[in-house]
C-alpha positions in Angstrom: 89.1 87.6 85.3 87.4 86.3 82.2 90.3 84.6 80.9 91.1 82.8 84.1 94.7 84.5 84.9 95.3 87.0 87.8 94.9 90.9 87.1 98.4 92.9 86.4 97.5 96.0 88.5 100.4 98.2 90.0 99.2 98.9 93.2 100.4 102.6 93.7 98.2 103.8 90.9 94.5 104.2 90.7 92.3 102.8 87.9 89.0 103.3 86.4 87.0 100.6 85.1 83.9 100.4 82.6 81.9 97.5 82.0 79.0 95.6 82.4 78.4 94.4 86.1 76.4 91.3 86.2 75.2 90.0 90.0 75.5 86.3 91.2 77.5 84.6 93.0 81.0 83.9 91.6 84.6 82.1 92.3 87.6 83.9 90.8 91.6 83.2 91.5 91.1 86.1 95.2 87.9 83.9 96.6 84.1 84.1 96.0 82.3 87.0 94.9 78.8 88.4 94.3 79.7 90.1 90.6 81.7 90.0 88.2 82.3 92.3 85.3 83.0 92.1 81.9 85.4 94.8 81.2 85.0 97.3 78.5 87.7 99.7 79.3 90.4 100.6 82.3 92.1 103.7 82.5 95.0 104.2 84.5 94.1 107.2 87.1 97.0 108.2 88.9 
């Protein structure tokens, strides 16, 4: 996450996620990654 704190997700619903997705390798608070994105929008799904 941009700001550095962990993701509130409920995992029992779906979510759908617009942004820009930037390659390159990546630490975050769950491990390394290969992306991130800057989130636009989310939209709960479910």
């Amino acid at each position: 996450m941009a700001t550095g704190r962990p993701a509130k997700v409920e995992q029992i619903y779906s979510v759908w996620v617009c942004g820009r997705l930037e390659i390159g390798s990546t630490d975050s608070p769950y491990g390394q990654a290969g992306f991130k994105m800057a989130t636009a929008k989310v939209e709960r799904r479910g």
